[in-house]
N, CA, C and O atoms as CSV, one atom per row, in Angstrom:
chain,resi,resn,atom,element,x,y,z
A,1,UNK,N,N,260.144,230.768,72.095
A,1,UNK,CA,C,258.970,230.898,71.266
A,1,UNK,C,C,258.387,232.280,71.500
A,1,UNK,O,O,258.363,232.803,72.615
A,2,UNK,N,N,257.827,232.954,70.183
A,2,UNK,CA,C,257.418,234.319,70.466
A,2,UNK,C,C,256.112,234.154,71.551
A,2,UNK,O,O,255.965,233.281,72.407
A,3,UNK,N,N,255.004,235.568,71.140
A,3,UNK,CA,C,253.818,235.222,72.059
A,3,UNK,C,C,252.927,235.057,71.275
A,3,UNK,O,O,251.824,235.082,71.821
A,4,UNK,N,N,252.909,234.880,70.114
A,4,UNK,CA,C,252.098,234.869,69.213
A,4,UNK,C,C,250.872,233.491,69.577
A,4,UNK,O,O,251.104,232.510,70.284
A,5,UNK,N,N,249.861,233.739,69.012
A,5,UNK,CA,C,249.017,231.850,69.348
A,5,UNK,C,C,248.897,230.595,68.347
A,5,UNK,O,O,248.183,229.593,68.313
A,6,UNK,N,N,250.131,231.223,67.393
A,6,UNK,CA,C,249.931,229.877,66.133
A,6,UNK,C,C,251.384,229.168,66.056
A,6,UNK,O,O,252.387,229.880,65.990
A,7,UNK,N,N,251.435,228.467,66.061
A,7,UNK,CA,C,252.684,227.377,65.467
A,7,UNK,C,C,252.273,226.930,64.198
A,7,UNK,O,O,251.305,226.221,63.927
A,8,UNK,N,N,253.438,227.613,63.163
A,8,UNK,CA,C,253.399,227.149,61.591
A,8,UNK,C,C,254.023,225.883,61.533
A,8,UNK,O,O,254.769,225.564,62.460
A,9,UNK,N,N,253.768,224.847,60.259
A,9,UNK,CA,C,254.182,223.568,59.929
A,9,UNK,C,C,254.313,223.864,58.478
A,9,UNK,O,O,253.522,224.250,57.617
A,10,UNK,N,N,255.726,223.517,58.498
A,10,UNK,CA,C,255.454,223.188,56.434
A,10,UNK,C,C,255.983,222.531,56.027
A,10,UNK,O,O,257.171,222.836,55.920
A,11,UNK,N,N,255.593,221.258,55.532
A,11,UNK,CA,C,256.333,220.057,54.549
A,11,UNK,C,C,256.386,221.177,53.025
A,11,UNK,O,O,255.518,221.899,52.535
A,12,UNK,N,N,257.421,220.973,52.732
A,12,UNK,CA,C,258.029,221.841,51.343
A,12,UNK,C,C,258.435,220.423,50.679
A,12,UNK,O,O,259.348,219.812,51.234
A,13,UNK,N,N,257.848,219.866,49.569
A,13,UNK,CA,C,258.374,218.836,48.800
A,13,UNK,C,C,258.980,219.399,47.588
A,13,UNK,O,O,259.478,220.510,47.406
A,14,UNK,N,N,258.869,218.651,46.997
A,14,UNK,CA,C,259.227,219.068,45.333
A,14,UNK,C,C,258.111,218.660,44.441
A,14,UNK,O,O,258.431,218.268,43.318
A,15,UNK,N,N,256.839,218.688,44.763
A,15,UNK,CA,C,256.115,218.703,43.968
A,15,UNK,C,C,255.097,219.646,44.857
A,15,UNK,O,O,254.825,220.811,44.566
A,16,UNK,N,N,254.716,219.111,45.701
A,16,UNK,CA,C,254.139,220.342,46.563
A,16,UNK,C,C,254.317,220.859,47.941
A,16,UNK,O,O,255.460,220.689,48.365
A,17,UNK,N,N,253.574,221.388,48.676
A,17,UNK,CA,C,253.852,222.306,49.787
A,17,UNK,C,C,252.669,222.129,50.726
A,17,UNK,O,O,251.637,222.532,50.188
A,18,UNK,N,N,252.486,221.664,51.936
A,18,UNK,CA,C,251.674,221.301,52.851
A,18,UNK,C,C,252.387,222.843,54.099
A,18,UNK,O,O,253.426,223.424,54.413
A,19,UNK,N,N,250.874,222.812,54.377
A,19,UNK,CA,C,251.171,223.915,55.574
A,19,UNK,C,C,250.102,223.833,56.450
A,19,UNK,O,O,248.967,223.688,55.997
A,20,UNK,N,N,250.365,223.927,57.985
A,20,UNK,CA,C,248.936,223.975,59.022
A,20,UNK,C,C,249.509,224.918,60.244
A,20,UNK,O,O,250.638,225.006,60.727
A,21,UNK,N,N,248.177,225.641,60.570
A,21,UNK,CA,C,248.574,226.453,62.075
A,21,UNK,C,C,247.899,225.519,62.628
A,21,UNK,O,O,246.898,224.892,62.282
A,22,UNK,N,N,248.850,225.488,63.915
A,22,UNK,CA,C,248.514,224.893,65.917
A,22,UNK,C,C,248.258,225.563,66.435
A,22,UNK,O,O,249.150,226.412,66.442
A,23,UNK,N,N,247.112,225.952,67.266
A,23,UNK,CA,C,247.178,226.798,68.364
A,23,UNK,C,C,247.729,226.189,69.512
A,23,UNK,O,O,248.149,225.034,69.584
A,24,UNK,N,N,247.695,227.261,70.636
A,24,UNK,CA,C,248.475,226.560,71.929
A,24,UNK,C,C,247.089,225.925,72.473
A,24,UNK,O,O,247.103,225.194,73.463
A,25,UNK,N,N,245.598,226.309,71.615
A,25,UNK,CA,C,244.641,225.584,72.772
A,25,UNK,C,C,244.232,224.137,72.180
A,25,UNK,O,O,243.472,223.372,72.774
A,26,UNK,N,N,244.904,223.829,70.788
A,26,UNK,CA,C,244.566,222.517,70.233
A,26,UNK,C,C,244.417,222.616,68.892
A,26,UNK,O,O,244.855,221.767,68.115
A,27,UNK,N,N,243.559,224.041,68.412
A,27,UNK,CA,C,243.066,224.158,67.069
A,27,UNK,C,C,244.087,223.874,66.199
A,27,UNK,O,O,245.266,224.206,66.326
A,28,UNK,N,N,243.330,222.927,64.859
A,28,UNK,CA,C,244.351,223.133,63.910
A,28,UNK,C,C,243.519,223.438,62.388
A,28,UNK,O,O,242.409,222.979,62.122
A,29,UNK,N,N,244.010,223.965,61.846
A,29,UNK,CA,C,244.072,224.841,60.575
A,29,UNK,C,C,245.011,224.517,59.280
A,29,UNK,O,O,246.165,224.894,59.074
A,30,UNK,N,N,244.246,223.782,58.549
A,30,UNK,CA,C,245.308,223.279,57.257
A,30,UNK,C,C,245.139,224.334,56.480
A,30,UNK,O,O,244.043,224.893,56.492
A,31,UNK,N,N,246.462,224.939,55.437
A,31,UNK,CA,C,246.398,225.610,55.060
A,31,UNK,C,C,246.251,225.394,53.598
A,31,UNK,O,O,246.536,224.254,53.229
A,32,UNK,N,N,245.815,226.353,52.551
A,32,UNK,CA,C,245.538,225.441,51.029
A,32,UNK,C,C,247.580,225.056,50.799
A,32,UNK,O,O,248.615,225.642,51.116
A,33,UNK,N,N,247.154,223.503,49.940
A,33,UNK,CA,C,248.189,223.117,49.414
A,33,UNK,C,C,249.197,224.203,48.242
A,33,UNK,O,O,248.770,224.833,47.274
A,34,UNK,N,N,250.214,224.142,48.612
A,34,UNK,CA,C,250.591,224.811,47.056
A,34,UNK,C,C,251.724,223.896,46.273
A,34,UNK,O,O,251.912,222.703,46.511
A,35,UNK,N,N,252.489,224.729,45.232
A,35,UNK,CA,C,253.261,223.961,44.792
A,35,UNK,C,C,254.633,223.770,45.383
A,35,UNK,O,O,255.080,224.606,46.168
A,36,UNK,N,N,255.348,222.654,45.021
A,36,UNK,CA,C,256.769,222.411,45.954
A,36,UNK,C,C,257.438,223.772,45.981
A,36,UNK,O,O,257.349,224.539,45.022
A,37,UNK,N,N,257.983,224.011,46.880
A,37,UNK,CA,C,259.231,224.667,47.493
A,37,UNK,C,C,260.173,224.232,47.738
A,37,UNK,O,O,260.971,224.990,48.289
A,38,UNK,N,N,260.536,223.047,47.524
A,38,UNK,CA,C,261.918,222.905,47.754
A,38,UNK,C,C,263.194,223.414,46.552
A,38,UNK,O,O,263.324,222.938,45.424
A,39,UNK,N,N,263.951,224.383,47.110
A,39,UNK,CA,C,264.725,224.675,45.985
A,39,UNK,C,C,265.499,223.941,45.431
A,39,UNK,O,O,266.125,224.331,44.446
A,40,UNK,N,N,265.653,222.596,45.978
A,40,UNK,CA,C,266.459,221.472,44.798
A,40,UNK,C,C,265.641,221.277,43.463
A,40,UNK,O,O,266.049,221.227,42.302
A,41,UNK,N,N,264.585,221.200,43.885
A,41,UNK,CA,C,263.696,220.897,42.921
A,41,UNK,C,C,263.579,221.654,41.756
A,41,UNK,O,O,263.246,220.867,40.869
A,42,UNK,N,N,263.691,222.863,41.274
A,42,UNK,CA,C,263.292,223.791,40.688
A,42,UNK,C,C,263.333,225.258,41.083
A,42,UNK,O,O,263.603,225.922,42.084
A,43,UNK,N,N,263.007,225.420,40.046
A,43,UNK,CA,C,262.712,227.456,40.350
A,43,UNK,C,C,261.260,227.843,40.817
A,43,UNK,O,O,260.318,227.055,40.743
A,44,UNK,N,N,261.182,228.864,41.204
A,44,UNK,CA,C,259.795,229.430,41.748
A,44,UNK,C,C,259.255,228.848,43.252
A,44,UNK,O,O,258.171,229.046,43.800
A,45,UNK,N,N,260.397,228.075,43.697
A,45,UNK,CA,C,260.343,227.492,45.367
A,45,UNK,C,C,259.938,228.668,46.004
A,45,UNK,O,O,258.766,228.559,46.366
A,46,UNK,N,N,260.572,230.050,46.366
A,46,UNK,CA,C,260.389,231.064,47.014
A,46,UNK,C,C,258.839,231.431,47.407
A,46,UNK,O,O,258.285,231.625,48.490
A,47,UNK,N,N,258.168,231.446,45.392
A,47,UNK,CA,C,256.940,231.879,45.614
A,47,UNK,C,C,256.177,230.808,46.586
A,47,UNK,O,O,255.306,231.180,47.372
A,48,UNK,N,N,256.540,229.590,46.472
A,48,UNK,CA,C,255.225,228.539,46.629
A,48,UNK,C,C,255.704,228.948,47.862
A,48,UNK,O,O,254.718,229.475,48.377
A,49,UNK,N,N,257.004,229.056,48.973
A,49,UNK,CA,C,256.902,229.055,50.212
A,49,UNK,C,C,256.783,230.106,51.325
A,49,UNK,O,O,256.717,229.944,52.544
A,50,UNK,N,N,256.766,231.917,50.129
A,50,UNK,CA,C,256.215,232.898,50.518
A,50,UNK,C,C,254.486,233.131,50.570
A,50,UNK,O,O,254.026,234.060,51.234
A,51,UNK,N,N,253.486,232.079,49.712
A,51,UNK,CA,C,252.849,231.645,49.841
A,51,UNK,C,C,252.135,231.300,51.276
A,51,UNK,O,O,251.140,231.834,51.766
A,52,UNK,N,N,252.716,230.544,51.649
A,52,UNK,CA,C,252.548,229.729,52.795
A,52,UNK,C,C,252.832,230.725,53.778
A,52,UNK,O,O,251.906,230.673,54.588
A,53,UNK,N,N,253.507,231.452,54.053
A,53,UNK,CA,C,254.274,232.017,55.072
A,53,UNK,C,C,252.991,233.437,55.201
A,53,UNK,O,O,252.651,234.008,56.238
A,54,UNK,N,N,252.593,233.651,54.066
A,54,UNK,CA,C,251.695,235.098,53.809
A,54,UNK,C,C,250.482,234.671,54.255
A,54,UNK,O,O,249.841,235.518,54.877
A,55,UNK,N,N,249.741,233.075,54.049
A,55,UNK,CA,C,248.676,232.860,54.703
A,55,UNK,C,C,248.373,232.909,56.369
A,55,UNK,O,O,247.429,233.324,57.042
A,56,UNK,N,N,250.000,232.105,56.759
A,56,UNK,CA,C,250.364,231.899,58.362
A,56,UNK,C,C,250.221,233.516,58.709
A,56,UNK,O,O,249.708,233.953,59.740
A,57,UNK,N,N,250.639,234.112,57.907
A,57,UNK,CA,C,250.690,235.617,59.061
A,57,UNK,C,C,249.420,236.444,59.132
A,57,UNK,O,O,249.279,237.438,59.844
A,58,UNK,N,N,248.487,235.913,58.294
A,58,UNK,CA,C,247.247,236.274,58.707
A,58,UNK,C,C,246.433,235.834,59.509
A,58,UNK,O,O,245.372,236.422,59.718
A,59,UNK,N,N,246.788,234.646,60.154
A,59,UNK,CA,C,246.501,234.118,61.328
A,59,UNK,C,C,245.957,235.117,62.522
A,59,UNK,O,O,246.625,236.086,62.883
A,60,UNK,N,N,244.778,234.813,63.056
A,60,UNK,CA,C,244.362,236.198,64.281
A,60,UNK,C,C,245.409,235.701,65.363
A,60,UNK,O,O,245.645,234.533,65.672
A,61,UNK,N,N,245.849,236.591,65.750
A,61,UNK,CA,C,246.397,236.629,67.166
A,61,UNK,C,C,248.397,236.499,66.792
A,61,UNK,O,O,249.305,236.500,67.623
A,62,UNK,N,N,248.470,236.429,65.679
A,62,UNK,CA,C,249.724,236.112,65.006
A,62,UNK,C,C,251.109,234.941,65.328
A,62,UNK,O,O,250.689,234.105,66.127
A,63,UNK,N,N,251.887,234.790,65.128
A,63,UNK,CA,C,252.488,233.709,65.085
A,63,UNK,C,C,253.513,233.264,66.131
A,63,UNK,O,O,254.162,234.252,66.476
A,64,UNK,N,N,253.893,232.197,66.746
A,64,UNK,CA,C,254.644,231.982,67.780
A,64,UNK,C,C,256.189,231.719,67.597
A,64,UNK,O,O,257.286,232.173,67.921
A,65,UNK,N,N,255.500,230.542,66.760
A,65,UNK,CA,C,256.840,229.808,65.727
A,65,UNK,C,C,256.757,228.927,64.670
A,65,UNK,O,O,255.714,228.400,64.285
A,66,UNK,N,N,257.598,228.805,64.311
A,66,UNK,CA,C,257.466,227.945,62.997
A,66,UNK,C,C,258.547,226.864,62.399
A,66,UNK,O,O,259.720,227.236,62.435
A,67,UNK,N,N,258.238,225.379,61.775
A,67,UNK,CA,C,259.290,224.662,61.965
A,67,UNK,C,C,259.106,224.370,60.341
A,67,UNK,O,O,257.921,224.447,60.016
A,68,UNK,N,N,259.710,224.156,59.604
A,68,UNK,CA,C,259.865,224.274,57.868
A,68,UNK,C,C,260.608,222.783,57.418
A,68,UNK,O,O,261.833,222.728,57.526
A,69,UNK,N,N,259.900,221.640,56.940
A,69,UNK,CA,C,260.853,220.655,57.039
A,69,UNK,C,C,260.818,220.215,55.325
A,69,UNK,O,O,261.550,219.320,54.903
């Protein structure tokens, strides 16, 4: 794991896209919903899950790791 202080989460469905930072001290941080990412689903997956990924990295203290399910 990097040294960063957030652990990303992202449920990628096919209709929409759930995302939250963990800190290592407990905090958690839901991130706004977007639309699915899953690329079975359709086109424009990339955006909804570059999305997600662009909010996580604005995170203060920046990112540790991240698990994408």
């Amino acid at each position: 794991m990097g040294g960063g202080a957030w652990v990303l989460a992202v449920d990628g469905g096919g209709t929409k896209t759930a995302a939250a930072l963990a800190s290592r001290a407990g905090e958690l941080r839901l991130l706004p919903p977007g639309p699915g990412c899953n690329p079975q689903d359709g086109p424009g997956w990339e955006g909804a899950l570059g999305a997600a990924l662009d909010a996580a990295r604005r995170a203060p203290g920046g990112l540790a790791a991240a698990v994408l399910g």
